[in-house]
Structures are given as structure tokens and as C-alpha cells.
Chimera marker file (.cmm) of the C-alpha trace (Angstrom):
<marker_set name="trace">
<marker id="1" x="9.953" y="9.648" z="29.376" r="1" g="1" b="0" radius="0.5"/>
<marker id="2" x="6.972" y="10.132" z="30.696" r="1" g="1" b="0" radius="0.5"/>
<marker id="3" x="3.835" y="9.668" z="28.051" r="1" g="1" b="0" radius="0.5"/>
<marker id="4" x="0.269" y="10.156" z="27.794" r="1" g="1" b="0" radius="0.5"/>
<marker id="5" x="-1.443" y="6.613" z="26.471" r="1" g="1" b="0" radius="0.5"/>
<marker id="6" x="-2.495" y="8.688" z="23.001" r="1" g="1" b="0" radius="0.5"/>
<marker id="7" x="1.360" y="9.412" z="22.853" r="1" g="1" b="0" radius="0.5"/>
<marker id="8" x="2.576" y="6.094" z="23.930" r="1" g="1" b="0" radius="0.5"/>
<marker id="9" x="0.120" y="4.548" z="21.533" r="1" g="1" b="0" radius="0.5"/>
<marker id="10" x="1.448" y="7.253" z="18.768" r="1" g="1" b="0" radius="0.5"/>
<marker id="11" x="5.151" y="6.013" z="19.285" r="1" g="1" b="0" radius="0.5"/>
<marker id="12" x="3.502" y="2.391" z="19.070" r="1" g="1" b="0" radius="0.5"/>
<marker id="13" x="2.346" y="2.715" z="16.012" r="1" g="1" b="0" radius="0.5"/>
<marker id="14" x="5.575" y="4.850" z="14.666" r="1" g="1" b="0" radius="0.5"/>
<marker id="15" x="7.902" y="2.166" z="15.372" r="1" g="1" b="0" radius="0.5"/>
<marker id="16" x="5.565" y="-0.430" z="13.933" r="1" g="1" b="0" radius="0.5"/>
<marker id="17" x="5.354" y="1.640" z="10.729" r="1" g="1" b="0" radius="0.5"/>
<marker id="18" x="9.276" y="2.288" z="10.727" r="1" g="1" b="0" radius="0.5"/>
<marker id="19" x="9.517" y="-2.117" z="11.024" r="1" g="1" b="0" radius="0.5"/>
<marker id="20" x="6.703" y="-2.074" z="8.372" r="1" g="1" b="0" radius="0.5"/>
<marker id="21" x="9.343" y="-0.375" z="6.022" r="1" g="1" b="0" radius="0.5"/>
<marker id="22" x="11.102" y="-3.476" z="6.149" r="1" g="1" b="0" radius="0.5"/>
<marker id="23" x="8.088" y="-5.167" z="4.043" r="1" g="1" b="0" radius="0.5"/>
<marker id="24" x="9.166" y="-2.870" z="0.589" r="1" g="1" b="0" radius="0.5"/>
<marker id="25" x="10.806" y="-5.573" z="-0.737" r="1" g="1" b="0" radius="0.5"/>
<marker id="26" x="8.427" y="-8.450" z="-0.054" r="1" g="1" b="0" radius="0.5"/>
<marker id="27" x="5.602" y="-5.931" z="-1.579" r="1" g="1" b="0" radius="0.5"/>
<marker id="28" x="8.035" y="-5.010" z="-4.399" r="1" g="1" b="0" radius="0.5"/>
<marker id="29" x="8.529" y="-8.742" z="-5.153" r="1" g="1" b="0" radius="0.5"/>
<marker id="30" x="4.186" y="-9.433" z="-4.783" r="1" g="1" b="0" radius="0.5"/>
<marker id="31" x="4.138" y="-7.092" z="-7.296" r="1" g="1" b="0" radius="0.5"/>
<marker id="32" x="6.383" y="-8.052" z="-9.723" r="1" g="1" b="0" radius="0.5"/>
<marker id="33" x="5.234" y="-11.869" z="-9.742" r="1" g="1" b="0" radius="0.5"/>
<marker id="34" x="1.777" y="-10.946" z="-9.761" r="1" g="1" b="0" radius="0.5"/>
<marker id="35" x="2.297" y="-8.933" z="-13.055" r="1" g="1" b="0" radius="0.5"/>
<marker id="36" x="3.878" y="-12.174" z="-14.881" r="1" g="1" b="0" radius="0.5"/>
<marker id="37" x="0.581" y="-14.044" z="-13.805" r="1" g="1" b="0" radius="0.5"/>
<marker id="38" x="-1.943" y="-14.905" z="-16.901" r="1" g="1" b="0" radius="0.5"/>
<marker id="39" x="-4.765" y="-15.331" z="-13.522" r="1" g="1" b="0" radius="0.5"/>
<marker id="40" x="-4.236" y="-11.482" z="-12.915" r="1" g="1" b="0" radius="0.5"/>
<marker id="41" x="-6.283" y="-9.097" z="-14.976" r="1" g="1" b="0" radius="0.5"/>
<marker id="42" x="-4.338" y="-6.629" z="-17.762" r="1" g="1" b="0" radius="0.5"/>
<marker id="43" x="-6.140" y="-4.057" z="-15.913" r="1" g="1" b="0" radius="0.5"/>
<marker id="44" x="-4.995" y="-5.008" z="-12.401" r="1" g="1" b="0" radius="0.5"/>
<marker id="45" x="-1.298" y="-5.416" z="-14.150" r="1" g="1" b="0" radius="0.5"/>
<marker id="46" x="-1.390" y="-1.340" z="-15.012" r="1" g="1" b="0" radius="0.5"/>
<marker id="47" x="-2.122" y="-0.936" z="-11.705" r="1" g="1" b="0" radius="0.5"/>
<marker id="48" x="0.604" y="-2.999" z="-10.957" r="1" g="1" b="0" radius="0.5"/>
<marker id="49" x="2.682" y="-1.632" z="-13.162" r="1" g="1" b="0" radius="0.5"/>
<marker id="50" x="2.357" y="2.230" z="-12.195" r="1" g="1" b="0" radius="0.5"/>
<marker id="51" x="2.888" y="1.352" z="-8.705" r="1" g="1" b="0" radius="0.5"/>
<marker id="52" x="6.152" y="-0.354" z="-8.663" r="1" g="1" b="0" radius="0.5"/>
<marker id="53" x="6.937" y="2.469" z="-11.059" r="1" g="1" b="0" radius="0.5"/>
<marker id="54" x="5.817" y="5.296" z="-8.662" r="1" g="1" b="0" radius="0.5"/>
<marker id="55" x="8.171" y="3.149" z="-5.608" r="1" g="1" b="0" radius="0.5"/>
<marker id="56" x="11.171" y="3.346" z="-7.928" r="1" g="1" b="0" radius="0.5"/>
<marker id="57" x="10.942" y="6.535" z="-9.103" r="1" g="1" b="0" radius="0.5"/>
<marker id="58" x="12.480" y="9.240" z="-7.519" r="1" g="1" b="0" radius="0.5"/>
<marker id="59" x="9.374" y="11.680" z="-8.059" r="1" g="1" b="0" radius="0.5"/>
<marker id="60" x="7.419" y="10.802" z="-5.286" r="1" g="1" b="0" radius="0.5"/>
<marker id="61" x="4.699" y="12.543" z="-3.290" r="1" g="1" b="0" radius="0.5"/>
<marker id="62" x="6.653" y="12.857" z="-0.362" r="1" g="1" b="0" radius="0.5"/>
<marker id="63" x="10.456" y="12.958" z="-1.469" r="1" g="1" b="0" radius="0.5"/>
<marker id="64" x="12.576" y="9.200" z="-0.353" r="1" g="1" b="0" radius="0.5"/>
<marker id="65" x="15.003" y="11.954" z="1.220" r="1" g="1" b="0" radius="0.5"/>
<marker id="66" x="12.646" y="12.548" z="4.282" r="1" g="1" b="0" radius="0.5"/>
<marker id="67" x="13.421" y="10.247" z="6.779" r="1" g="1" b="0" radius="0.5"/>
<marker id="68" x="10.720" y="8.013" z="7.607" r="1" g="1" b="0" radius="0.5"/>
<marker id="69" x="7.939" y="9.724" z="5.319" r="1" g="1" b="0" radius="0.5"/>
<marker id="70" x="9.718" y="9.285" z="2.123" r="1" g="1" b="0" radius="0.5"/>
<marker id="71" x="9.030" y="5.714" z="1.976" r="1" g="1" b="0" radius="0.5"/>
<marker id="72" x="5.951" y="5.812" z="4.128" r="1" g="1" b="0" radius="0.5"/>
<marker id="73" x="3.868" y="6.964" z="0.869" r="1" g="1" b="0" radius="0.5"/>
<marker id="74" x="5.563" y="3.845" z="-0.966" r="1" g="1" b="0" radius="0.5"/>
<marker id="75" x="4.419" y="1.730" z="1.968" r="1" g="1" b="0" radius="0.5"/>
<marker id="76" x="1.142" y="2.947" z="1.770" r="1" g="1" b="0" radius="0.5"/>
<marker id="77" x="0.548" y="2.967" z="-1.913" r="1" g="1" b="0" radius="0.5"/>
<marker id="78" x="1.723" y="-0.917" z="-2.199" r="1" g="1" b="0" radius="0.5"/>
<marker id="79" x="-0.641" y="-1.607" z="0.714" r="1" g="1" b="0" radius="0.5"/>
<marker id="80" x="-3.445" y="0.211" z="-1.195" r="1" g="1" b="0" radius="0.5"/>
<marker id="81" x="-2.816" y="-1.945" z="-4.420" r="1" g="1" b="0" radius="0.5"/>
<marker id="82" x="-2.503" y="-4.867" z="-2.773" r="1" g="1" b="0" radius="0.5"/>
<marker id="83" x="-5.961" y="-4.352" z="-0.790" r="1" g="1" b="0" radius="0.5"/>
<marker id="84" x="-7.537" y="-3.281" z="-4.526" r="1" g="1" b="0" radius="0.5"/>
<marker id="85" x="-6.166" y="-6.432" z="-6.026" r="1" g="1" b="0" radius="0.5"/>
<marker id="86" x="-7.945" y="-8.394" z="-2.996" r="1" g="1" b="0" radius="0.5"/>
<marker id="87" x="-11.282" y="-7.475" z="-4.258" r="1" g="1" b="0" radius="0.5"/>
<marker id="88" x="-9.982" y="-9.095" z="-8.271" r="1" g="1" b="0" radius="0.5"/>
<marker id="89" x="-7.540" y="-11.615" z="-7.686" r="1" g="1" b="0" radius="0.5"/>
<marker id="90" x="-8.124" y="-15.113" z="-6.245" r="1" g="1" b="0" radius="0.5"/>
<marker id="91" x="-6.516" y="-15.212" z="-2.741" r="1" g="1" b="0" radius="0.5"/>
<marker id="92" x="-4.412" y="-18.345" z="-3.321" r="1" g="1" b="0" radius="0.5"/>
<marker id="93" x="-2.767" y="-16.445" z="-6.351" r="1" g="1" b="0" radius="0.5"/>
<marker id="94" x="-1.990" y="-13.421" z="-3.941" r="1" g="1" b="0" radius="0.5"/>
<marker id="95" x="-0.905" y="-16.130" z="-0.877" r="1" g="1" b="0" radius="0.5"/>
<marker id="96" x="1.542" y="-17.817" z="-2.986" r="1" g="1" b="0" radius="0.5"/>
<marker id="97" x="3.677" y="-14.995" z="-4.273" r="1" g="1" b="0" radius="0.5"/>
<marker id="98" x="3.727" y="-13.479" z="-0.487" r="1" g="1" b="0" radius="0.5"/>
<marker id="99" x="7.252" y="-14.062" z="0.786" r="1" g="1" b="0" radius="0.5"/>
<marker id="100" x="6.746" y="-11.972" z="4.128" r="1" g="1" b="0" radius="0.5"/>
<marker id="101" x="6.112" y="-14.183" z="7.457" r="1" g="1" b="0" radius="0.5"/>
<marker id="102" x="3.490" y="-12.077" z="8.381" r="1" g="1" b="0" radius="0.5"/>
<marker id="103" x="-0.135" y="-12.486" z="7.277" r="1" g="1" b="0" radius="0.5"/>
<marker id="104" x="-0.548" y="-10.506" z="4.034" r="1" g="1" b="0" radius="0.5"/>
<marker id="105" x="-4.331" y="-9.462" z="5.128" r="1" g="1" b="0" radius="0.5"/>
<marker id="106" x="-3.409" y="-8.747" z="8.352" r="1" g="1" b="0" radius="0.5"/>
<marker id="107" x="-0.509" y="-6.373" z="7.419" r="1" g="1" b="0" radius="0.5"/>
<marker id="108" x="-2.188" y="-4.687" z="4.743" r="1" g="1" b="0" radius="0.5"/>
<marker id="109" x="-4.862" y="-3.479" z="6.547" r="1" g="1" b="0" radius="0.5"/>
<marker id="110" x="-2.581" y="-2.397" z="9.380" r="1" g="1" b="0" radius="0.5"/>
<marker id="111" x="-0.236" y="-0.194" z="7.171" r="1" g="1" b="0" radius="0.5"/>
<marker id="112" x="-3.145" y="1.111" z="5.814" r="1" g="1" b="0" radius="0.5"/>
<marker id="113" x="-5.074" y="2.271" z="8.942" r="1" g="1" b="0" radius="0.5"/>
<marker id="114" x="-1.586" y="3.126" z="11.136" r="1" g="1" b="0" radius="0.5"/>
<marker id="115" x="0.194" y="5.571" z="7.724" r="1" g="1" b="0" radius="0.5"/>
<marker id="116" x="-3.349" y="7.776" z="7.790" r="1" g="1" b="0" radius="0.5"/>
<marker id="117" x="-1.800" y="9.078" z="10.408" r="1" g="1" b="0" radius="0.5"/>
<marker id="118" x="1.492" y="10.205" z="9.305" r="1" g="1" b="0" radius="0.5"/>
<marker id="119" x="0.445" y="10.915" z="5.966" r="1" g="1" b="0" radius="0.5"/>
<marker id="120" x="-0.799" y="14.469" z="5.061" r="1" g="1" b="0" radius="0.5"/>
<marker id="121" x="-4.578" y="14.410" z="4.110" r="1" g="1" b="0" radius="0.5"/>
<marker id="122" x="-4.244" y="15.885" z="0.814" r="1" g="1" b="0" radius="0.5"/>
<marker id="123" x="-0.878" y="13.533" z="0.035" r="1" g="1" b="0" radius="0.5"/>
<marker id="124" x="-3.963" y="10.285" z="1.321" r="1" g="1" b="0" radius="0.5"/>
<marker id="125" x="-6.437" y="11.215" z="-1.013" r="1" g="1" b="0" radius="0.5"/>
<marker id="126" x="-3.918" y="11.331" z="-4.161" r="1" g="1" b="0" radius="0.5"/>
<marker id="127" x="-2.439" y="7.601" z="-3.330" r="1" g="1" b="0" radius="0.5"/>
<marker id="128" x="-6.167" y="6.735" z="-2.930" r="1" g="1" b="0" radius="0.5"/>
<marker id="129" x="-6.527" y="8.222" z="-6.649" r="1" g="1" b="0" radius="0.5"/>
<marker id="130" x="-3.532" y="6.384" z="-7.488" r="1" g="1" b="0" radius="0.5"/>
<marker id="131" x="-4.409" y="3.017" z="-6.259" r="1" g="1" b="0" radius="0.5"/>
<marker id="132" x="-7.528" y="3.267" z="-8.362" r="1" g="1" b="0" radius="0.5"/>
<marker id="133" x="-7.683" y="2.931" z="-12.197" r="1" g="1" b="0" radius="0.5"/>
<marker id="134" x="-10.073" y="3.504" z="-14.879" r="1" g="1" b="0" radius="0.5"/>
<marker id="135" x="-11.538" y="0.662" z="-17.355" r="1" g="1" b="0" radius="0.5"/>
<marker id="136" x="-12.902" y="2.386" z="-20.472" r="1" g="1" b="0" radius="0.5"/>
<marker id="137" x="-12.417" y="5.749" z="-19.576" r="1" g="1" b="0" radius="0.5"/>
<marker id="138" x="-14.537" y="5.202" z="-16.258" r="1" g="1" b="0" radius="0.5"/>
<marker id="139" x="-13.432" y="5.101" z="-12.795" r="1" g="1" b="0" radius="0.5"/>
<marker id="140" x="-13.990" y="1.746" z="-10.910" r="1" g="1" b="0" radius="0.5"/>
<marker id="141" x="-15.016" y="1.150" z="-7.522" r="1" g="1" b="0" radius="0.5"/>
<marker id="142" x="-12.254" y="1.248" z="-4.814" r="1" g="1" b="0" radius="0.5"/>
<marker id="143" x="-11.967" y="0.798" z="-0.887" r="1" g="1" b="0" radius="0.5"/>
<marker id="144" x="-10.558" y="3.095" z="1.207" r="1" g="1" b="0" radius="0.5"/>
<marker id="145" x="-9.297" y="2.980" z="4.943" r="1" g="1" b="0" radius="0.5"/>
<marker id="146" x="-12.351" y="2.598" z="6.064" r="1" g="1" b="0" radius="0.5"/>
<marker id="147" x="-13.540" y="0.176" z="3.575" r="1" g="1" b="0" radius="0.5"/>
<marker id="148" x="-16.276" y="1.284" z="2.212" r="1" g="1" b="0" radius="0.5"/>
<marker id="149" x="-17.112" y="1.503" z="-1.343" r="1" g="1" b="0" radius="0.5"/>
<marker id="150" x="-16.647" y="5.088" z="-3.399" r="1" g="1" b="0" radius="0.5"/>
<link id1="1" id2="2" r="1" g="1" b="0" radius="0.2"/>
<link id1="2" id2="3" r="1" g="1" b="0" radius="0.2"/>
<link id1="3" id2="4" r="1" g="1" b="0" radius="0.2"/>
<link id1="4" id2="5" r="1" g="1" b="0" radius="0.2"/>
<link id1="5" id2="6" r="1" g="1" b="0" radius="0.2"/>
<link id1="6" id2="7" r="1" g="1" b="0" radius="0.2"/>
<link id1="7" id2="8" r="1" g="1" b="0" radius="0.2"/>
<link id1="8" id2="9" r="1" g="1" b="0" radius="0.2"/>
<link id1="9" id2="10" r="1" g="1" b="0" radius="0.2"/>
<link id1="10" id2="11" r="1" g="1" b="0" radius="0.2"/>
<link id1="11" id2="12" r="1" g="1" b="0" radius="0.2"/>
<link id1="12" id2="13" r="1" g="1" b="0" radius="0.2"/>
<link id1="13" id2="14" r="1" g="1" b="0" radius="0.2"/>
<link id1="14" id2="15" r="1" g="1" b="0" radius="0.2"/>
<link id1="15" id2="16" r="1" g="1" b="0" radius="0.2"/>
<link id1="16" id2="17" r="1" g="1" b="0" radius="0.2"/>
<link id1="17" id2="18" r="1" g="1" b="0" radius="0.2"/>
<link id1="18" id2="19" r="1" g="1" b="0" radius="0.2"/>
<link id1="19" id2="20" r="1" g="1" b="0" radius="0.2"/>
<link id1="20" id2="21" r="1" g="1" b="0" radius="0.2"/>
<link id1="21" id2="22" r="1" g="1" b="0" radius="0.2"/>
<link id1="22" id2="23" r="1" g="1" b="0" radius="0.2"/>
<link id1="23" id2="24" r="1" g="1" b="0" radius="0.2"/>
<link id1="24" id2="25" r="1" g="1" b="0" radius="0.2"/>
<link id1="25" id2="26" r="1" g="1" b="0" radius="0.2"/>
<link id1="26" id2="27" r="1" g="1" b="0" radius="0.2"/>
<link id1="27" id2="28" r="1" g="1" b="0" radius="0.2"/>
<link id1="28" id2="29" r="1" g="1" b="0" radius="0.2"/>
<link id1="29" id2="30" r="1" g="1" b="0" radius="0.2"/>
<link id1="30" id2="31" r="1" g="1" b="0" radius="0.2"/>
<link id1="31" id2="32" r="1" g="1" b="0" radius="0.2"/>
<link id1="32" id2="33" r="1" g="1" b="0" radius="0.2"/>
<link id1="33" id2="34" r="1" g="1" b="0" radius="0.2"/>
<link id1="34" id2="35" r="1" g="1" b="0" radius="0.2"/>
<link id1="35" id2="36" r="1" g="1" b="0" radius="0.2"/>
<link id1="36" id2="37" r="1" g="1" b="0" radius="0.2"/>
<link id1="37" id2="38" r="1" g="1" b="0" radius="0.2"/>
<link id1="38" id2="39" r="1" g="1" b="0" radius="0.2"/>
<link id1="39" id2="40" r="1" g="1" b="0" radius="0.2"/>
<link id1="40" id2="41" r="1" g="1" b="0" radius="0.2"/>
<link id1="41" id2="42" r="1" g="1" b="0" radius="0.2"/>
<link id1="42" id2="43" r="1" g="1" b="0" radius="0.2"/>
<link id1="43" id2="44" r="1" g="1" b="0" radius="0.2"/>
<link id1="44" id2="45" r="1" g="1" b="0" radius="0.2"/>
<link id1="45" id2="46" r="1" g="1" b="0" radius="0.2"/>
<link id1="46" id2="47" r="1" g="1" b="0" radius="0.2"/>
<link id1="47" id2="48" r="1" g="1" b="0" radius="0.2"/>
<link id1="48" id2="49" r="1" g="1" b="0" radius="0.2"/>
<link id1="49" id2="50" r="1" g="1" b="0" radius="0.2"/>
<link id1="50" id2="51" r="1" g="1" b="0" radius="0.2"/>
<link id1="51" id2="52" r="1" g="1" b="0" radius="0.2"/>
<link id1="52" id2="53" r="1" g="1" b="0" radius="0.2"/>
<link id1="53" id2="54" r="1" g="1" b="0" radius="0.2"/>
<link id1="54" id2="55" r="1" g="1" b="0" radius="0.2"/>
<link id1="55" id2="56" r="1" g="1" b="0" radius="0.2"/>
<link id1="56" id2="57" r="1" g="1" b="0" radius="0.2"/>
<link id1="57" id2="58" r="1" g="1" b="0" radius="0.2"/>
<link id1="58" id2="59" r="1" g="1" b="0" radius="0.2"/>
<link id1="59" id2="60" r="1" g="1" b="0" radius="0.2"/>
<link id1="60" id2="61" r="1" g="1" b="0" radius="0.2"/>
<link id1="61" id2="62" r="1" g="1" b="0" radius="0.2"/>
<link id1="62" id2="63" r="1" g="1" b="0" radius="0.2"/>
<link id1="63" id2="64" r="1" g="1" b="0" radius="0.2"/>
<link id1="64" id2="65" r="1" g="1" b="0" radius="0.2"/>
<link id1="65" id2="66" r="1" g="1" b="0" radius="0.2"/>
<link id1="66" id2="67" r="1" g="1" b="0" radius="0.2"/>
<link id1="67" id2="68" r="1" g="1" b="0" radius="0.2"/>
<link id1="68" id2="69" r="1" g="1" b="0" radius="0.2"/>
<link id1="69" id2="70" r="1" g="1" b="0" radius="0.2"/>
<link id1="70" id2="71" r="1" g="1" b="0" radius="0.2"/>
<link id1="71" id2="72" r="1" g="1" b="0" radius="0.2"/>
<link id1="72" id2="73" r="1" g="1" b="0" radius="0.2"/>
<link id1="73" id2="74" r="1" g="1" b="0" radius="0.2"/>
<link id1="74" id2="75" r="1" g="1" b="0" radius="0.2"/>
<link id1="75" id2="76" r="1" g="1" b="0" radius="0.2"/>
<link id1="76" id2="77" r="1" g="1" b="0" radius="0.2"/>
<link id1="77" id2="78" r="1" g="1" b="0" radius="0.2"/>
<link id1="78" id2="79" r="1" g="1" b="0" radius="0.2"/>
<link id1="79" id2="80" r="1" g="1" b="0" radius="0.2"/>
<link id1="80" id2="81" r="1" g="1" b="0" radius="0.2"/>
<link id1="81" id2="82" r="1" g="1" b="0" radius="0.2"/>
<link id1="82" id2="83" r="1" g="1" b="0" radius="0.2"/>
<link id1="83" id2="84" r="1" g="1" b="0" radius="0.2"/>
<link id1="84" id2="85" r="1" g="1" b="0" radius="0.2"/>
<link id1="85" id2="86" r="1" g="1" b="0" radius="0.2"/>
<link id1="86" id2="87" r="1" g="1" b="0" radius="0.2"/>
<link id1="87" id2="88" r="1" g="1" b="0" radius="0.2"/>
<link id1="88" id2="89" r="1" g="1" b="0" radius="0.2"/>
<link id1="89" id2="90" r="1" g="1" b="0" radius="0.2"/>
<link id1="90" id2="91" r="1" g="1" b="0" radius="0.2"/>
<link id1="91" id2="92" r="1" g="1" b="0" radius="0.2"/>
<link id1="92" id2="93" r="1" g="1" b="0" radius="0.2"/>
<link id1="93" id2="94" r="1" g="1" b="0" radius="0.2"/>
<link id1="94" id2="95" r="1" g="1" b="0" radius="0.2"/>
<link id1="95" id2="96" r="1" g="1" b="0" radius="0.2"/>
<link id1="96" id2="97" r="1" g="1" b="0" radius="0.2"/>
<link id1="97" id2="98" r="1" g="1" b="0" radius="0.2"/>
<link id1="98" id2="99" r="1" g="1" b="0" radius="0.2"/>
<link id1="99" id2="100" r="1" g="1" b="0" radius="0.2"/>
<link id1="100" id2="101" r="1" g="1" b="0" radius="0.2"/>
<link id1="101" id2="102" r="1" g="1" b="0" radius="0.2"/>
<link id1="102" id2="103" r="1" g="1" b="0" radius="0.2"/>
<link id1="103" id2="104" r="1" g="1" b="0" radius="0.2"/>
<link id1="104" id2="105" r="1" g="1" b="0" radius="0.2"/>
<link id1="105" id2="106" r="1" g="1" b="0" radius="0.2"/>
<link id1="106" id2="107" r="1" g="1" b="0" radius="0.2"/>
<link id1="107" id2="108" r="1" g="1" b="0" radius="0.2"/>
<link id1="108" id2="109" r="1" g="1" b="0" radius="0.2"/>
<link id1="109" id2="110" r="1" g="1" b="0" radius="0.2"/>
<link id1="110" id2="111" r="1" g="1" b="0" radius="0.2"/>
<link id1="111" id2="112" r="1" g="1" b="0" radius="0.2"/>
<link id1="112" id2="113" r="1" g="1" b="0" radius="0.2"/>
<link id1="113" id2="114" r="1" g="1" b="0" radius="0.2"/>
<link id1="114" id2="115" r="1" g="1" b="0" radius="0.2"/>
<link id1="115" id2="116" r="1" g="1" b="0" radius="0.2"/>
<link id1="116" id2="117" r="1" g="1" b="0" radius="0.2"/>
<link id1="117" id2="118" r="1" g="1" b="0" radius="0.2"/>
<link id1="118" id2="119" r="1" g="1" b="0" radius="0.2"/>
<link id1="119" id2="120" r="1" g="1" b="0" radius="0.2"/>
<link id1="120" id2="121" r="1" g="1" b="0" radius="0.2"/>
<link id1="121" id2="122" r="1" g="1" b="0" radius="0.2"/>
<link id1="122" id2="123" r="1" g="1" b="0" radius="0.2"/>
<link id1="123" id2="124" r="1" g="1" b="0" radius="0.2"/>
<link id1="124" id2="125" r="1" g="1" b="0" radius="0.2"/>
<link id1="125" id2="126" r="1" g="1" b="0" radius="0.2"/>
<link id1="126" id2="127" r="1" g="1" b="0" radius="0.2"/>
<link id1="127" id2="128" r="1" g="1" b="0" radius="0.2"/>
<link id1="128" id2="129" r="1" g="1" b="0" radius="0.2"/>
<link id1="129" id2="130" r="1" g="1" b="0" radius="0.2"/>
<link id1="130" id2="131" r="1" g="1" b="0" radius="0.2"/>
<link id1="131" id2="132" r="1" g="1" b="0" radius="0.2"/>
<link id1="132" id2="133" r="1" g="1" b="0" radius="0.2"/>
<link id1="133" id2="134" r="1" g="1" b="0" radius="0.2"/>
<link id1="134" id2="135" r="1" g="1" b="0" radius="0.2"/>
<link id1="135" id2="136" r="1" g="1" b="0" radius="0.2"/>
<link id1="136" id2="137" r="1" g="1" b="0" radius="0.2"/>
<link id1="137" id2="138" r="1" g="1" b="0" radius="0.2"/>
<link id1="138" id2="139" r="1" g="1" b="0" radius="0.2"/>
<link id1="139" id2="140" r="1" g="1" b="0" radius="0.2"/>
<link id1="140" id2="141" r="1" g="1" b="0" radius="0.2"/>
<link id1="141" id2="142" r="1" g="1" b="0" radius="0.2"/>
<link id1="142" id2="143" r="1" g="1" b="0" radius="0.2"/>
<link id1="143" id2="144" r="1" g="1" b="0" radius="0.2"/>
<link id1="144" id2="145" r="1" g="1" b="0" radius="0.2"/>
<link id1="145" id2="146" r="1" g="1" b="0" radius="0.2"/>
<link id1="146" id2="147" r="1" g="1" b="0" radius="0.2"/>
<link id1="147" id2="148" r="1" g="1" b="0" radius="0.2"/>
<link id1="148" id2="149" r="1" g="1" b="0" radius="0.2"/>
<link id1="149" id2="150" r="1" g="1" b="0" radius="0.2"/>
</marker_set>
């Protein structure tokens, strides 16, 4: 085949993303662990809590029977929670329940910047939405793809 570099660099990043599907279950299992620890905060645990919810469920943004999108938005939503919970939870707490080889900062932020691309805008915005939550009724601060504060 015979691509462009924007294409070859396009079907780079796809096949990444496809291996970075691969990371569910280390996520999954960060997740999980981190809701059992007393060091995380009970509002950090909802989040938590509605995220490995929202992976499980069936009722997803983009449906789990599209190839290759349906678990994108899973992908991206655990890598959105996990970058949250790097602004409120000690690193060393978050290092020591990682199982994956890679490094967890390093893989985060490249999920998050490659899926922009494959996700639909308006599908973006309402992981953003749920990767945030509210303490007393008021929305707190979060960081988007771009890392800067809301």
C-alpha cells in the first residue's frame, strides 16, 4: 500500500490503540484495588466506582458490539480516571497497584491523546463529563487532553 505520512501515522496510531485494548484488564484491576484503599478519597472511589461500572455495563456510549470503538470509549474513560486520580492520589499508591509493564503515566497520556481521534467529539466531551464528579453539589476541576484546567 502506498500511504501518505498523515495516513501511515493514522494506521500507527490505530494499531497502537487496538494493542492498547489489551491494557482493560490491568486498568480494570487499578481500579478495583484502588477502591479497597483507605489512602484513596470516598470521592475519588465514586469515581471509581461508576467507571468500572460504565466498562461492565453493556450500555455504553459507543455499543462493545462495534469492533474496535466499542471498547475504545472504555479505554478512554479508564485513562481519563486514572489521569483525574493523578492529580488526588499519591503516586506510589497508583504505582503499586499497576500490573501493566508499561509506564502507567506514559500510557495514560498516550490513550488519551491517540482515542481523540477515533472518538466522536460529542461521545469526548460526555466521557470528559464522566470522568469528572461533583463534591457538594459542585463540579470540581478536571484536565482534559490538553491538560489544562476547566
Amino acid at each position: 500500500m502506498d500511504f501518505k505520512a498523515d495516513d501511515k501515522k493514522k494506521y500507527d496510531d490505530e494499531d497502537w490503540l487496538k494493542e492498547a485494548l489489551l491494557f482493560i484488564p490491568n486498568f480494570m484491576k487499578l481500579m478495583y484495588r484502588l477502591m479497597k484503599d483507605e489512602r484513596v478519597p470516598k470521592g475519588d472511589k465514586i469515581l471509581l466506582g461508576a467507571t468500572v461500572a460504565y466498562v461492565l455495563s453493556p450500555f455504553d456510549f459507543l455499543p462493545d458490539v462495534i469492533p474496535f470503538l466499542g471498547k475504545l470509549d472504555d479505554l478512554l474513560l479508564l485513562a481519563l480516571t486514572t489521569k483525574r486520580l493523578m492529580d488526588s492520589v499519591d503516586r506510589e499508591v497508583l504505582l503499586s497497584y499497576w500490573d501493566g509493564d508499561q509506564n502507567l503515566l506514559e500510557t495514560t497520556e498516550k490513550i488519551i491523546n491517540l482515542a481523540i481521534g477515533f472518538i466522536p467529539p460529542g461521545i469526548y466531551r460526555k466521557l470528559i463529563k464522566k470522568a469528572e464528579y461533583t463534591k457538594e453539589g459542585k463540579r470540581e476541576e478536571y484536565i482534559d487532553v490538553e491538560y489544562e484546567i476547566k
